[in-house]
C-alpha positions in Angstrom: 48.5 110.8 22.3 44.8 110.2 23.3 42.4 110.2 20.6 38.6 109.6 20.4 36.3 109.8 17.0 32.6 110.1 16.9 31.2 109.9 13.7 27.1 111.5 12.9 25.5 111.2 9.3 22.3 113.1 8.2 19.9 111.3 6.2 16.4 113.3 4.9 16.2 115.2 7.8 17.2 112.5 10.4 20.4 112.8 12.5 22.1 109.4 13.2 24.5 109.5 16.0 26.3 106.2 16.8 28.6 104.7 19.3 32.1 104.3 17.9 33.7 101.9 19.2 36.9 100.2 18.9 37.7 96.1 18.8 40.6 94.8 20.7 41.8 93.9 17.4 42.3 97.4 16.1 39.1 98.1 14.0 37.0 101.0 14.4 33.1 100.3 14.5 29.7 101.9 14.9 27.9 99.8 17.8 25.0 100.4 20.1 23.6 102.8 21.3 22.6 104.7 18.3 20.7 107.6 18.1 18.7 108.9 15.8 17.0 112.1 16.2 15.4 115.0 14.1 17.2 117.6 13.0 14.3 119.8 13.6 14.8 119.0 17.5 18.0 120.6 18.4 17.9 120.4 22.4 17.5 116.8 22.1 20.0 116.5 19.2 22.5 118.4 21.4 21.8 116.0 24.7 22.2 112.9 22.3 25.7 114.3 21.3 27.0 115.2 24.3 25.9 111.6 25.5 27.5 109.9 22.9 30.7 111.7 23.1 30.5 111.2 26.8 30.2 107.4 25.9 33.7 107.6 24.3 35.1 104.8 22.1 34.4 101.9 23.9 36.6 99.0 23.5 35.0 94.9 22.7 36.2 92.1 21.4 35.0 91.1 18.1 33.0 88.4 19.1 31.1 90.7 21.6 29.7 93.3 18.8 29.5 91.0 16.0 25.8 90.5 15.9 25.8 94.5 16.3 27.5 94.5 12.9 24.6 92.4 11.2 22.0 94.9 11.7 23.8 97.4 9.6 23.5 101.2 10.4 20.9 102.0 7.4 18.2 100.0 8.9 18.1 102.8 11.8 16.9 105.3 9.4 14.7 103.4 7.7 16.8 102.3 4.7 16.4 99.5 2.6 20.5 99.1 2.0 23.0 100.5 2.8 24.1 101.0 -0.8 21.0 103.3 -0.8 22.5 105.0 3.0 25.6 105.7 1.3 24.3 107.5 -1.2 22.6 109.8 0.4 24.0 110.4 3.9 26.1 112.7 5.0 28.5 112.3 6.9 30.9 114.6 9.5 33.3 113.4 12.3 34.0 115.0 15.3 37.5 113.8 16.5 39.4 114.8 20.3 43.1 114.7 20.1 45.0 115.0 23.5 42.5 118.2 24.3 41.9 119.5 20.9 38.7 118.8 19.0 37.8 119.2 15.4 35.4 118.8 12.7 35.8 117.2 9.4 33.5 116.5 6.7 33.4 113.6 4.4 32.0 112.8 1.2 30.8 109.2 -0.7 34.1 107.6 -1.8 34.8 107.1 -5.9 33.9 103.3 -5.7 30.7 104.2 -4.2 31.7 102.3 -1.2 31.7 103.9 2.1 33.3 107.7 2.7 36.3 109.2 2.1 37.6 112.8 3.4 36.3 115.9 1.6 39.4 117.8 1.3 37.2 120.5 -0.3 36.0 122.0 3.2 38.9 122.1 5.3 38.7 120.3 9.2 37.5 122.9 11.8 39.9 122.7 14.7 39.1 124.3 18.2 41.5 125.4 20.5 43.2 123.5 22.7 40.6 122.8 26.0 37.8 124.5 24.3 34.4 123.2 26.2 32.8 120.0 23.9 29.1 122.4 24.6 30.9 124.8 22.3 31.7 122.3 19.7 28.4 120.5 19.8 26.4 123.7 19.1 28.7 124.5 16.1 28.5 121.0 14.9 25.0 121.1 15.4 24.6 124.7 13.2 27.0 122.8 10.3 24.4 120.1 10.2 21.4 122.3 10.2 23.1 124.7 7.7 23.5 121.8 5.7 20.0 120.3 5.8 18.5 123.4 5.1 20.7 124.0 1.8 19.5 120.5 0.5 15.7 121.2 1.0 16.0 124.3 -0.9 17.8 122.2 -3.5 15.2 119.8 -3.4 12.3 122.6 -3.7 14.0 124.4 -6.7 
């Protein structure tokens, strides 16, 4: 089976796309390049998508991304912590197996620590071979959808 995973979180009105890569001992990690663009600017949100998915999961020893690892995601959006990032990101995966992709949604795990699978939005699976432009732009309308529903929550 071939399988790829890009992850994207939205974070007040910022989209941060990062590489996900893989170790060559097994563990998944967000490495450079990450993007992070405004949800406000969708052509350039769609380019950096498509780029990133393009980039697939490249694959490093541990030792070659560690000082990656350091940095920590949050400090690409501005934040403080990423106790903070978790918080208040959201997050959604886009995942490719063999030549099927699909959307799932996550949501802040219990502990507080990291994400977990919101299994009260079921995944959005494409047929098999459908064009990743297709998926991008609905990804891209979930996320907007999304951010607009939490400003009007925020204005209320």
């Amino acid at each position: 089976m071939n399988y790829q995973s890009w992850s994207c979180y939205l974070v007040d009105g910022k989209v941060l796309i990062p590489t996900k890569g893989k170790t060559t001992e097994g563990l998944g990690i967000h490495i450079e390049p990450m993007t992070v663009v405004s949800i406000l600017e969708q052509e350039v949100l769609k380019k950096a998508l498509l780029e990133t998915i393009a980039r697939g999961n490249p694959v490093h020893s541990f030792k070659e991304v560690e000082s990656q690892l350091k940095i920590g995601i949050h400090k690409k959006v501005g934040m403080k912590s990423y106790k903070v990032f978790n918080h208040v990101a959201i997050l959604w995966g886009i995942e490719k197996k063999d030549d099927i992709y699909s959307i799932d949604f996550s949501k802040i795990a219990i502990d507080g620590r990291g994400f977990t699978p919101d299994t009260s939005k079921p995944d959005i699976v494409f047929p098999p071979n459908t064009p990743v432009e297709k998926v991008v732009d609905r990804f891209i309308n979930i996320i907007t959808q999304t951010y607009q529903e939490k400003k009007k929550e925020t204005v209320e």
